[in-house]
Backbone bond lengths (Angstrom), bond angles and torsions (degrees), N, CA, C in turn:
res aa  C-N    CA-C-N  psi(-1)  N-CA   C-N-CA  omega(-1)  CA-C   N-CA-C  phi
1 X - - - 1.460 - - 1.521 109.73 -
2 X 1.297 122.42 136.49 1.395 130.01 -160.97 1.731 90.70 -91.69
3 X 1.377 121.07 149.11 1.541 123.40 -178.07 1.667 104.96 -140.44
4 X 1.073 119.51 155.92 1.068 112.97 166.11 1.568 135.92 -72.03
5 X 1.124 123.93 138.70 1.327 131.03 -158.15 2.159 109.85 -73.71
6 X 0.974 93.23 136.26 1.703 99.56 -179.17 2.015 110.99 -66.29
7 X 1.597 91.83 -18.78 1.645 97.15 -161.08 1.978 97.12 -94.01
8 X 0.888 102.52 110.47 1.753 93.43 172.08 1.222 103.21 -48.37
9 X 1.568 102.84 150.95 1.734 114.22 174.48 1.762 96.80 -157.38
10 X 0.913 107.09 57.01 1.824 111.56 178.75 1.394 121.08 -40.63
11 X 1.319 113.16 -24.05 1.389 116.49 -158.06 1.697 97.32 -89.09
12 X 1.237 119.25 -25.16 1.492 133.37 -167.32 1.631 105.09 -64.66
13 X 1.134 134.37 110.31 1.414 130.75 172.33 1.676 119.33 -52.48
14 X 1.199 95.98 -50.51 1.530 104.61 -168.65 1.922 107.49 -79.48
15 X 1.055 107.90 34.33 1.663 96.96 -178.86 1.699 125.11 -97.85
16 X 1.477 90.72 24.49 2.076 86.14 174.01 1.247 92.58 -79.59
17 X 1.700 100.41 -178.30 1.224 121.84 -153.67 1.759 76.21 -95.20
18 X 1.685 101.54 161.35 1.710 121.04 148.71 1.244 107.10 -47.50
19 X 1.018 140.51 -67.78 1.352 134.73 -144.11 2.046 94.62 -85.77
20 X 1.086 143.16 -28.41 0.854 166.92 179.21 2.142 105.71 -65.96
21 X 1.087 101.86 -64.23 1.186 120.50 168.30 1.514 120.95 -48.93
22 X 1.402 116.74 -56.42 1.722 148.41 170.13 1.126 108.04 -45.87
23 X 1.407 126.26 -55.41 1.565 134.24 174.58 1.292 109.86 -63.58
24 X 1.427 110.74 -42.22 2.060 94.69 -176.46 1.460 102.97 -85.70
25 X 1.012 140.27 -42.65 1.355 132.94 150.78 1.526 125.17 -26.78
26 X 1.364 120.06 -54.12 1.759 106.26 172.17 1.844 97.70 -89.22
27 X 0.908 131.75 26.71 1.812 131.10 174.29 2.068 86.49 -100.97
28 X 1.516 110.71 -71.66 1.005 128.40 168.91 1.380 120.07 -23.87
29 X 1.397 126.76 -40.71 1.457 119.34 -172.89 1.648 105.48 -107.37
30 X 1.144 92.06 1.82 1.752 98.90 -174.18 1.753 103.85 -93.02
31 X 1.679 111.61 -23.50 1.138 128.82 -165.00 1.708 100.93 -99.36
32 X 1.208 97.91 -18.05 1.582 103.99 179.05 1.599 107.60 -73.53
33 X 1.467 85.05 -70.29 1.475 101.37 167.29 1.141 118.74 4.91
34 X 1.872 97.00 -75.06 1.568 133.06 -172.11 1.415 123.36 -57.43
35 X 1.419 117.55 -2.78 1.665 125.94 -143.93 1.421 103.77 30.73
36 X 1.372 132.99 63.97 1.658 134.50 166.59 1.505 102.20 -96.99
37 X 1.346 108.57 -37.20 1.414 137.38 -157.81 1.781 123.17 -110.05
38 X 0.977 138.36 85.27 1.545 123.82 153.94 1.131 132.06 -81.11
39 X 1.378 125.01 143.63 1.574 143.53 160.57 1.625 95.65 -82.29
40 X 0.808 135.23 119.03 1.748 140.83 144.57 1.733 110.13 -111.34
41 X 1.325 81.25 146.05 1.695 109.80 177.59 1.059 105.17 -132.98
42 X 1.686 117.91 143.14 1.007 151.67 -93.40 2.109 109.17 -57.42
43 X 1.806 94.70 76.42 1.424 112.67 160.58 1.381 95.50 -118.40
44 X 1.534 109.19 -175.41 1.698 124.91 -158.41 1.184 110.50 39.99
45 X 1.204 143.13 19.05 1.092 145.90 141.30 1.999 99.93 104.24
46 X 0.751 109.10 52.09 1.759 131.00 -151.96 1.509 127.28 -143.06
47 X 1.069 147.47 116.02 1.392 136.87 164.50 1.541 103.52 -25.11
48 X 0.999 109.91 -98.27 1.595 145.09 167.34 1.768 114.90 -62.21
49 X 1.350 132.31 122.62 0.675 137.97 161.66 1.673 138.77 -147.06
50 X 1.334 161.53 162.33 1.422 143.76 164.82 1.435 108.79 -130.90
51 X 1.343 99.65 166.17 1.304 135.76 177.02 1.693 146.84 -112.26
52 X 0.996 101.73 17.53 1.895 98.50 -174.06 1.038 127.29 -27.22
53 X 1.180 120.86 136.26 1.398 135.83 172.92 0.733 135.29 -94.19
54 X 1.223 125.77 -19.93 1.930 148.83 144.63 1.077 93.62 -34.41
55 X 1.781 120.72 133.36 1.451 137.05 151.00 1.635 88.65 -71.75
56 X 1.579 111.17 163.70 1.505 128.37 -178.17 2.178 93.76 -60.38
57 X 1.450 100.37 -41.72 1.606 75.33 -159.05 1.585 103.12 -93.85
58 X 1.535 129.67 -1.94 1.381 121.79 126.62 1.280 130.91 -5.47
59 X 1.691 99.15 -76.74 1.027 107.58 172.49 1.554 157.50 -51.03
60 X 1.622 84.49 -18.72 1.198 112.46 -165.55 1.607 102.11 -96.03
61 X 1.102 112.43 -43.12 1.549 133.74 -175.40 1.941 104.34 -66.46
62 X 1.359 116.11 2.13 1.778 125.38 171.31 1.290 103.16 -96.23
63 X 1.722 139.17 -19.94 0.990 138.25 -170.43 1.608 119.39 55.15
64 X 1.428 130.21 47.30 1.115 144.74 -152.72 1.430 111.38 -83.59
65 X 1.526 134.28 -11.25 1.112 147.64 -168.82 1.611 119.16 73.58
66 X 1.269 110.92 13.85 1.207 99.97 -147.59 2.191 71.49 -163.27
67 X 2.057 103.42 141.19 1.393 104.14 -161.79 1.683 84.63 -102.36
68 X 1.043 101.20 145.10 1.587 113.33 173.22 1.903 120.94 -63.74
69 X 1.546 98.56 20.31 1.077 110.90 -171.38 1.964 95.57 -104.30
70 X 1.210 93.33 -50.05 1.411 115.95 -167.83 1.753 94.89 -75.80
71 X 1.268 111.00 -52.56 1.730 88.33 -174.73 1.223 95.86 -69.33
72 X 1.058 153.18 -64.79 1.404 128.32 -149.80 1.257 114.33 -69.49
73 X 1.305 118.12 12.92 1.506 128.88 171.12 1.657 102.31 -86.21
74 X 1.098 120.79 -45.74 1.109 124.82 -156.40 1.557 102.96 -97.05
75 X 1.081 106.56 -36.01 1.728 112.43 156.55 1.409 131.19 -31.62
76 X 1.613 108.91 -48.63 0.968 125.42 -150.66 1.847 100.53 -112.40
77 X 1.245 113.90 -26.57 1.728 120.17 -175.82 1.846 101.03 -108.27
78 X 1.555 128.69 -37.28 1.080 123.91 160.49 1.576 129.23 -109.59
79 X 1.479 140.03 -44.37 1.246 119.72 155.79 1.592 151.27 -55.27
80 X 1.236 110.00 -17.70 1.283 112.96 177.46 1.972 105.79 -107.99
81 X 1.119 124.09 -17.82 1.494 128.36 141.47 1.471 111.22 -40.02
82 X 1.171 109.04 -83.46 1.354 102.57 -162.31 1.839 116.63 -70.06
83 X 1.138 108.64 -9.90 1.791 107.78 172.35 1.248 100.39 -72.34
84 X 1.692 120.79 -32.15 1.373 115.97 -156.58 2.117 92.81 -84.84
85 X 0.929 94.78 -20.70 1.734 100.30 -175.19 1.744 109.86 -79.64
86 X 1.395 106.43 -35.97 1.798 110.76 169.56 1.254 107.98 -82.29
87 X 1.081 130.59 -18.18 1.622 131.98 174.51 1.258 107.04 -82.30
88 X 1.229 142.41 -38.72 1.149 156.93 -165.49 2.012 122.77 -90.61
89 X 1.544 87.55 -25.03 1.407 102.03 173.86 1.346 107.99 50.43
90 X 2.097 113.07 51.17 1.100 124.57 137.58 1.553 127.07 -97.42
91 X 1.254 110.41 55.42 1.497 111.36 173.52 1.290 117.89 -93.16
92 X 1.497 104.07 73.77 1.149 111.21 178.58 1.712 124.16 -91.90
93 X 1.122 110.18 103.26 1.778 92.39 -157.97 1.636 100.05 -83.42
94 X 0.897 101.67 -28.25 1.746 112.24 176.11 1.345 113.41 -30.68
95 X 1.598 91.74 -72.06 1.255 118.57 155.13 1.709 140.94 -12.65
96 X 1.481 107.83 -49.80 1.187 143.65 -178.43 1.292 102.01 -95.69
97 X 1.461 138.49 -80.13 1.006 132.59 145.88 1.821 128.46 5.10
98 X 1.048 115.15 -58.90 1.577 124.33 151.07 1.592 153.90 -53.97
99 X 1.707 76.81 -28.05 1.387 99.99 179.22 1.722 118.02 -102.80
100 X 1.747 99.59 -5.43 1.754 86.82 -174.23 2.021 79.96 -125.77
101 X 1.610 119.55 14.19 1.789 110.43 157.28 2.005 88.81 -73.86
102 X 1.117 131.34 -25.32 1.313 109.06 -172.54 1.543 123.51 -65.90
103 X 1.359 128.23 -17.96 1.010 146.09 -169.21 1.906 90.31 -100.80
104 X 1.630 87.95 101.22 1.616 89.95 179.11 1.615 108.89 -84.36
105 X 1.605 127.75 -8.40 1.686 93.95 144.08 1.314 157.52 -65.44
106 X 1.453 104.08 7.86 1.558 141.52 174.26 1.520 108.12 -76.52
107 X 1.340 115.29 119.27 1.751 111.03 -179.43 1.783 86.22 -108.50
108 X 1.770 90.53 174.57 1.826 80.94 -172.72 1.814 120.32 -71.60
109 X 1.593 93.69 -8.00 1.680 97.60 174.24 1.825 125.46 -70.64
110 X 1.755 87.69 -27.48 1.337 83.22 176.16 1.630 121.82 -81.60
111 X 1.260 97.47 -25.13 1.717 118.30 -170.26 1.824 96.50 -66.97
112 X 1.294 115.48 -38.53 1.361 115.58 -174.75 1.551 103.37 -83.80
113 X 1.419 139.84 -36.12 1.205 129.90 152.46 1.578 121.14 -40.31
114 X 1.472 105.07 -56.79 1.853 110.94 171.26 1.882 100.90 -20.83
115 X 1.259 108.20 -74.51 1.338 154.69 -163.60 1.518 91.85 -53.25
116 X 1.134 125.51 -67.77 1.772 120.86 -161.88 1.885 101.04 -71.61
117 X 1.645 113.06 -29.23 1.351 126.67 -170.35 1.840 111.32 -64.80
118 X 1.608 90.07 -33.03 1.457 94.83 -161.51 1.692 100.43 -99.88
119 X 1.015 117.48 -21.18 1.855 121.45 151.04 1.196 98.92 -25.01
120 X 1.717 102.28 -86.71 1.570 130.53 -160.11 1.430 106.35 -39.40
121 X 1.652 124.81 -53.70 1.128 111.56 -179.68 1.497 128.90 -66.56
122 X 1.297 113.39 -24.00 1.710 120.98 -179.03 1.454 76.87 -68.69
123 X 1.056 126.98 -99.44 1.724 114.78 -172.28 1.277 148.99 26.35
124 X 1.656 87.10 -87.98 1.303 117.60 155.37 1.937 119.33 -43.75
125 X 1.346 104.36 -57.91 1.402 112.55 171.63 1.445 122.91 -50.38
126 X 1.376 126.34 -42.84 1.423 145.01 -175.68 1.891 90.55 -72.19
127 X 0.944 119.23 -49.67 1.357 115.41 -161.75 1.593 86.04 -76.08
128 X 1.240 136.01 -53.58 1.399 113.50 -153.94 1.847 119.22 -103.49
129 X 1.573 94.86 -10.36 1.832 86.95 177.57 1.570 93.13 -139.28
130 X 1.204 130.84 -50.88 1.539 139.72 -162.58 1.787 101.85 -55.17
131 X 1.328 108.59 113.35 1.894 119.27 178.94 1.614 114.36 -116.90
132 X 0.833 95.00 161.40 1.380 108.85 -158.38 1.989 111.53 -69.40
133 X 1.059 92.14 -13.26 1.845 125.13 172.25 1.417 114.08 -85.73
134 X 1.850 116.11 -21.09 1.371 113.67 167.37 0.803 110.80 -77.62
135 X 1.321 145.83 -9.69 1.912 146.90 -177.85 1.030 95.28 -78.90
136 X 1.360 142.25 -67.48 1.347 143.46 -154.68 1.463 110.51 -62.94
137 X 1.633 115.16 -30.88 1.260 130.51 -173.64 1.599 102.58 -71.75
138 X 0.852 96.64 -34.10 1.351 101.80 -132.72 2.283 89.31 -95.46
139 X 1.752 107.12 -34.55 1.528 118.41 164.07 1.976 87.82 -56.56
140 X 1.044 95.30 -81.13 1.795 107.24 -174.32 1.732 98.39 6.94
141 X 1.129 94.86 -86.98 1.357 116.48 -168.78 1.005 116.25 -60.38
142 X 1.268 151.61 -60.31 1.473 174.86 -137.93 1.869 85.27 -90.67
143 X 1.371 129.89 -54.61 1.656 112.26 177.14 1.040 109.46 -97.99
144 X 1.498 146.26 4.52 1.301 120.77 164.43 1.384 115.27 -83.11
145 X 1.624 112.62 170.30 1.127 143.02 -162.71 1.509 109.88 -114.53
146 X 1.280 115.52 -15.88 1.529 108.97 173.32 1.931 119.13 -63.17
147 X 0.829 108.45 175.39 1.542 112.80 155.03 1.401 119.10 -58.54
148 X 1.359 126.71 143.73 1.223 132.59 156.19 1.812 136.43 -134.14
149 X 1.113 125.14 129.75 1.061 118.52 -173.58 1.226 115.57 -24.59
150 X 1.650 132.23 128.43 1.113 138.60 160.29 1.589 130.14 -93.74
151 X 1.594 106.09 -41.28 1.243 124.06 174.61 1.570 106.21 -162.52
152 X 1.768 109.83 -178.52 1.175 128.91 154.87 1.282 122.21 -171.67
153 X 1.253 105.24 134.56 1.425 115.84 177.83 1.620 98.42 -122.18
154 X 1.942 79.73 161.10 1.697 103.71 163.36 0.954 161.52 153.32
155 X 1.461 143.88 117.40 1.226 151.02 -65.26 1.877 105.01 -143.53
156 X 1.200 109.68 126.47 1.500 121.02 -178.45 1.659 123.06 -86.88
157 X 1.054 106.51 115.45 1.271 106.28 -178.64 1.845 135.19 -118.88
158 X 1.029 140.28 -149.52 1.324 137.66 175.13 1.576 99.53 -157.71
159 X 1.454 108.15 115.25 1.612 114.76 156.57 1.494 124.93 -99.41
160 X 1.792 112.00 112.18 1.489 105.49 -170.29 1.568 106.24 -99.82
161 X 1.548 110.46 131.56 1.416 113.93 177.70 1.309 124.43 -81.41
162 X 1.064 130.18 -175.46 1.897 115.91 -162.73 1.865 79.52 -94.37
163 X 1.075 123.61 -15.21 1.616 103.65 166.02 1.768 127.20 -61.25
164 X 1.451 95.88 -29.50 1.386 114.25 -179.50 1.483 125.86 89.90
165 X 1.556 99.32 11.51 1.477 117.73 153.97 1.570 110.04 -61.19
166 X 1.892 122.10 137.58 1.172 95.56 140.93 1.306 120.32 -95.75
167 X 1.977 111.87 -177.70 1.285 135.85 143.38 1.451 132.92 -100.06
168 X 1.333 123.14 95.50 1.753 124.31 167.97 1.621 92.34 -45.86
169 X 1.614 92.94 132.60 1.523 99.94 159.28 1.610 97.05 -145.90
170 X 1.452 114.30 175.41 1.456 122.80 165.68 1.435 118.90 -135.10
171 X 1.527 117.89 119.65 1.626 110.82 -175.46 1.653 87.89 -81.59
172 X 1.409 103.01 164.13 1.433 130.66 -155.12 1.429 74.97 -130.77
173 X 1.651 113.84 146.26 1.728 124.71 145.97 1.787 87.85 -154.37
174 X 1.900 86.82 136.13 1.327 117.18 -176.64 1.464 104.12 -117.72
175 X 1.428 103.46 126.79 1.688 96.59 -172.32 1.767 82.71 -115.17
176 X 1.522 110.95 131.43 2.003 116.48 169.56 1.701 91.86 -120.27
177 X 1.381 97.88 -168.62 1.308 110.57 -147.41 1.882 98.80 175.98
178 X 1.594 104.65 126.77 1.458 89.53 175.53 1.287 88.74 -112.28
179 X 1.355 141.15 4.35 1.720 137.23 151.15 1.603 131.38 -80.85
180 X 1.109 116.90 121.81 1.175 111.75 175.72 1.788 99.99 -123.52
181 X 1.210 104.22 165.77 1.575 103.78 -164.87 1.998 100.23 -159.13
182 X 1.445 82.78 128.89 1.621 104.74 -173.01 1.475 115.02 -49.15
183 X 1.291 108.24 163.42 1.859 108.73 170.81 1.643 101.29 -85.11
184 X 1.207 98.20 146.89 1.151 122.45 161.45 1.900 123.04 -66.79
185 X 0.837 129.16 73.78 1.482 150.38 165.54 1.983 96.45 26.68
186 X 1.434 71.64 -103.84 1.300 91.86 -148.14 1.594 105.49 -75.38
187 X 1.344 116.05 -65.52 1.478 140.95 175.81 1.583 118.79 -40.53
188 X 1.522 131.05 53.55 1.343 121.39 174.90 1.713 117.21 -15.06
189 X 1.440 115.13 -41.83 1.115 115.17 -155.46 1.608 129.79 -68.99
190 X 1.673 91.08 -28.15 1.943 133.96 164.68 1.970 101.21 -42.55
191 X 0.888 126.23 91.70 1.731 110.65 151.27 1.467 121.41 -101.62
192 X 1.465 114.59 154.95 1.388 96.96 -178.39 1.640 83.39 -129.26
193 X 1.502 103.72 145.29 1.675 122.10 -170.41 2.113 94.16 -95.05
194 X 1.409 108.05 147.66 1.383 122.63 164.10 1.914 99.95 -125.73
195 X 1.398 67.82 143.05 2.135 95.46 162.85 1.610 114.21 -80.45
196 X 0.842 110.04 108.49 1.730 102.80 179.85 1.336 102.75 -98.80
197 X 1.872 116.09 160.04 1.617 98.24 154.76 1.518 110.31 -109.59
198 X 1.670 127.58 164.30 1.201 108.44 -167.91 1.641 88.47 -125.03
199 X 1.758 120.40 167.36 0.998 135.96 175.39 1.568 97.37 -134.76
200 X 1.480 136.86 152.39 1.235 157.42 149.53 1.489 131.57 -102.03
201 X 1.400 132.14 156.50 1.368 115.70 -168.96 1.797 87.05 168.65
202 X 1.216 92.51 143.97 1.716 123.03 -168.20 1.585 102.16 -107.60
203 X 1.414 106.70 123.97 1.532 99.83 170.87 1.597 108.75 -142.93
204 X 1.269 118.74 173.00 1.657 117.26 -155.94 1.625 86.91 -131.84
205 X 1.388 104.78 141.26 1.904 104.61 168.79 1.578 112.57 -21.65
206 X 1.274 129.04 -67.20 1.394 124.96 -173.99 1.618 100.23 -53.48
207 X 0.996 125.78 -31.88 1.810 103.42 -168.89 1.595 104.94 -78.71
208 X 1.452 115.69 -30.96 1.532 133.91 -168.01 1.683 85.25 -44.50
209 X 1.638 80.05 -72.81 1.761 103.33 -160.29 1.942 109.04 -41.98
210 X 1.201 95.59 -36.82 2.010 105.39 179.29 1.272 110.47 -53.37
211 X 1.686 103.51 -46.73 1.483 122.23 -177.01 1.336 114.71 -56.67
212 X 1.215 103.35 -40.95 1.725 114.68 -148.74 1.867 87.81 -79.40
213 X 0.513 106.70 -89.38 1.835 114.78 131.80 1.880 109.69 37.98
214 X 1.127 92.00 -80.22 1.314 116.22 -162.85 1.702 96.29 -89.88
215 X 1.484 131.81 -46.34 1.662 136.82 161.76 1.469 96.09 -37.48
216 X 1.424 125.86 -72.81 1.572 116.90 -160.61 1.378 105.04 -65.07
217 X 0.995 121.76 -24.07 1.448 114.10 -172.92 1.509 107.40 -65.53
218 X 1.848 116.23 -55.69 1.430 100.39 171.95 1.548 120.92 -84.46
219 X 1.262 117.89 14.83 1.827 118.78 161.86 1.981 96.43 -70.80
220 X 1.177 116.56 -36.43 1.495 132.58 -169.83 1.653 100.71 -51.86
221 X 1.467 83.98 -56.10 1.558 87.73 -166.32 1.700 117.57 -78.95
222 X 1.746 108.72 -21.07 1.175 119.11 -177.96 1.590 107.66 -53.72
223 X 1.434 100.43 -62.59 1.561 128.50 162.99 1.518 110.11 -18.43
224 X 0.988 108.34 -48.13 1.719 118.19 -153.19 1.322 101.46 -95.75
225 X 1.319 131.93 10.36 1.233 125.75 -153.23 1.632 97.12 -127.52
């Protein structure tokens, strides 16, 4: 069983505990399950990336054992790292192995714990959310050349007419991107910045609803295919 280490090593991404790890992982696939939760590949401008849909006090209101502060901590510095590293077929332990002998508060017992801990979790992950349909997703994206979702925001408003009716509307901003760019391993501290391009656009309940509309229709067909 992998434990946490007595020697601080802050810089190390992967340093929650097993048991720590295990819980957001079966919260995570239960939330997937649920559509609460997405895995996306290569959107936000990212190999690997997620999405929750839970507001924080959503979240809070499932009683999950675990504060919606902390999983999405761990979400974001250990689960979606390491999917993007088994998807990617950088399991390089060697690799790893090399990179935390540099940190001379590391003796070779701890460095080989690092090492047996971060097995367990690719593991662990494959067994409980990672499918055999995320590879393909995940090639998909990672070699094409088209655009890809980067972001979206967007913002609610009121249009008053010289009658003095209003209109609810919502501006839309779509940020794409034909780059997406890997996580950085080991080093939380490493970010790498993308250029997105953005488009804007105003829509009124009836266009939502057209839209919404017109999305399921090709999820229908995606499905069917």
């Amino acid at each position: 069983m992998y434990e946490e280490l007595s020697t601080p090593f802050p810089e190390y991404r992967f340093r929650k505990s097993i048991s720590d790890f295990k819980i957001s992982v079966d919260i995570a696939s239960e939330l997937i399950e649920k559509k609460d939760l997405f895995i996306l590949f290569g959107a936000q401008g990212h190999y690997v990336s997620f999405e929750l849909i839970l507001t924080e006090d959503q979240f809070e209101e499932r009683n999950l054992s675990i504060t919606h502060h902390d999983f999405n901590e761990i979400l974001a510095d250990e689960i979606i790292p390491l999917i993007e590293q088994y998807l990617a077929e950088r399991d390089d332990y060697d690799g790893l192995e090399s990179w935390l002998k540099k940190n001379d508060k590391l003796n070779d017992d701890d460095v080989a714990r690092y090492v047996r801990g971060h097995k367990e979790k690719i593991e662990y992950l494959c067994e409980k959310i990672i499918t055999e349909n995320n590879k393909k997703q995940f090639d998909f994206k990672r070699l094409s050349n088209d655009n890809k979702i980067a972001g979206i925001d967007s913002n609610i408003y009121k249009y008053v007419l010289n009658s003095g009716n209003e209109v609810p509307f919502v501006q839309i901003q779509l940020d794409t991107t034909k780059k997406i760019v890997p996580t950085v391993l080991y080093d939380e501290h490493i970010q790498i910045l993308i250029n997105a391009e953005t488009t804007s656009f105003i829509c009124d309940i009836n266009d939502l609803e057209c839209l919404i509309c017109l999305l399921n229709d090709i999820k229908e067909k995606l499905v069917g295919m």
